[in-house]
Structure formats: structure tokens, C-alpha cells
N, C-alpha and C positions, 0 to 999 in steps of 0.2 A: 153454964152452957159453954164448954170451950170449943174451941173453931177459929176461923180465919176470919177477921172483922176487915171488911170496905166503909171507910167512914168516906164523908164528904174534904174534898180536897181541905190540907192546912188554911193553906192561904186565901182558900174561899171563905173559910171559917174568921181568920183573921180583920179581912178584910171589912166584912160584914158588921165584927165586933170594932174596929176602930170606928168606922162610920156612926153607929151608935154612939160610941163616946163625945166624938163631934159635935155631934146634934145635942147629943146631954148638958155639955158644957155651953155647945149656943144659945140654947134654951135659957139655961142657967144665968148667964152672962145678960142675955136680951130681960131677963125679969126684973132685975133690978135698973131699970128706966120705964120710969111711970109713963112717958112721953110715946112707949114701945105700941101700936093697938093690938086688941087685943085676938083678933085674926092671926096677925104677927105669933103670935103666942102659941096660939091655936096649932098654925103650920108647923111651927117647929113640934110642937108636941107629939102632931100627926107623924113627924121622921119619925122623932122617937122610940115612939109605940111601933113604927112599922121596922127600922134595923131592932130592935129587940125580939119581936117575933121573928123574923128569920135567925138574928142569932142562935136564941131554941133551937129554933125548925133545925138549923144546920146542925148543930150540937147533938139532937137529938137520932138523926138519921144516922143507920148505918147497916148494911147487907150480909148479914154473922153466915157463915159455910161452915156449917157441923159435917158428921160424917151421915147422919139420915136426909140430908133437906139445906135448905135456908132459910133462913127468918129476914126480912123487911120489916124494921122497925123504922117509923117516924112518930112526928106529932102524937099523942095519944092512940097510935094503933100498934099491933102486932103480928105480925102475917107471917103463918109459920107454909112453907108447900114443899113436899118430898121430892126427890129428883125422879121419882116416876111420875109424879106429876105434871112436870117440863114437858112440852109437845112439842114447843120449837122455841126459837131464840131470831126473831127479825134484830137486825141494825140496821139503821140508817144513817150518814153522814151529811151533815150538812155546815155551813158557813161557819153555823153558829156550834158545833164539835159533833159529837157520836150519841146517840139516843141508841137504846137498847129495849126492846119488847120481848118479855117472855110471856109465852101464849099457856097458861096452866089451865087445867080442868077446872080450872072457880075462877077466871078471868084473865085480865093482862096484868101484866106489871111490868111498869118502866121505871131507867134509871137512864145516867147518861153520865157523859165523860168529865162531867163534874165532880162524880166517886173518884177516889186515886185507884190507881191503878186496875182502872174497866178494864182494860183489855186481859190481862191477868185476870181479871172474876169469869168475862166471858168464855176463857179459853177452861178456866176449873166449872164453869158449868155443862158448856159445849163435855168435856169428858167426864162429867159426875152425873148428867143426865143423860149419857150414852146416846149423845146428839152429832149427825154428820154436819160440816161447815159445804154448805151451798152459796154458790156465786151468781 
């Protein structure tokens, strides 16, 4: 399927996966002291398991632009929707960055300025789904 791929920011991705490592290695370290309880254990376990699943998750996600559509691929799904399918494209800006809403005949779909270069997906969608920019 060639096209233009929006994965999720490097350094998000980075970021995610050091933390992980962290916790692997605290984990690691804290086991070998019997004196450690075992809650203690527990917690760090619970990092673990939770920066690995967003590793995936992050790893996993990305917004492929063929020339019929795009596909939203995450976690075990894959969402394929044509650019006649686009109705419209809300954004929202807040504190916390850019959220993007595409309104499609089978639902919404968001992303946000966590993708590298949103504003670039938005402006090849806004003209691949033959969309005016409202203010």
C-alpha cells in the first residue's frame, strides 16, 4: 500500500520506550532484595506492563495517505475511509496542542498534534477531500 505515512511523533515514541526501560531495570534491580514487599514489586510491574503497552500502541499507530482514501491503523484495528467519505475536518486547539476531528459517513476519527507533522496531514486532507478551511 504506498502513500504518505503520519506515524506518531519520534520522540514520543522514544520517550515512552526509555521509560519502559527504566522501570524494567527498577523492577530488575528491586527483585533481587528479599527485604523489597511485595506490592513494591507489584508497582513497578504495573509501570512496566503500562510503558510497554503504550510503546506498541505508539509503534503501532500511523495515518497511511494513498491516492483513494486513508487508513488509521492502531492497536489491532484498521480503518480504511475514502476522501468522499470526509464531511468535514473540526480542530480544536488547546493548552494541551491540536486535536483534529474527522466527521466520515461511519463516524468520527481523531488524532492530534502528537502525529508529526498534523498540520501537513490536515492541509493534504482539507485538499484530497475537496474540503473549504472555515474559521
Amino acid at each position: 500500500m504506498p502513500g504518505t505515512t503520519f506515524r506518531t511523533r519520534l520522540s514520543l515514541r522514544l520517550a515512552v520506550a526509555a521509560a519502559g526501560a527504566l522501570w524494567t531495570s527498577t523492577l530488575a534491580y528491586l527483585a533481587q532484595f528479599p527485604q523489597v514487599a511485595p506490592r513494591t514489586l507489584l508497582s513497578a510491574a504495573a509501570f512496566v506492563a503500562l510503558f510497554a503497552f503504550f510503546t506498541i500502541h505508539y509503534e503501532r499507530r500511523a495515518i497511511i495517505v494513498t491516492g483513494e482514501g486513508i487508513v488509521f491503523r492502531r492497536l489491532g484495528t484498521r480503518r480504511r475511509v475514502r476522501f468522499e467519505e470526509i464531511a468535514g475536518i473540526v480542530v480544536r486547539s488547546s493548552i494541551a496542542g491540536r486535536s483534529y476531528e474527522l466527521r466520515t459517513s461511519d463516524g468520527l476519527i481523531r488524532f492530534s498534534s502528537l502525529v508529526s507533522h498534523h498540520g501537513e496531514l490536515f492541509e493534504l486532507l482539507l485538499a484530497r477531500a475537496r474540503l473549504q478551511r472555515r474559521r
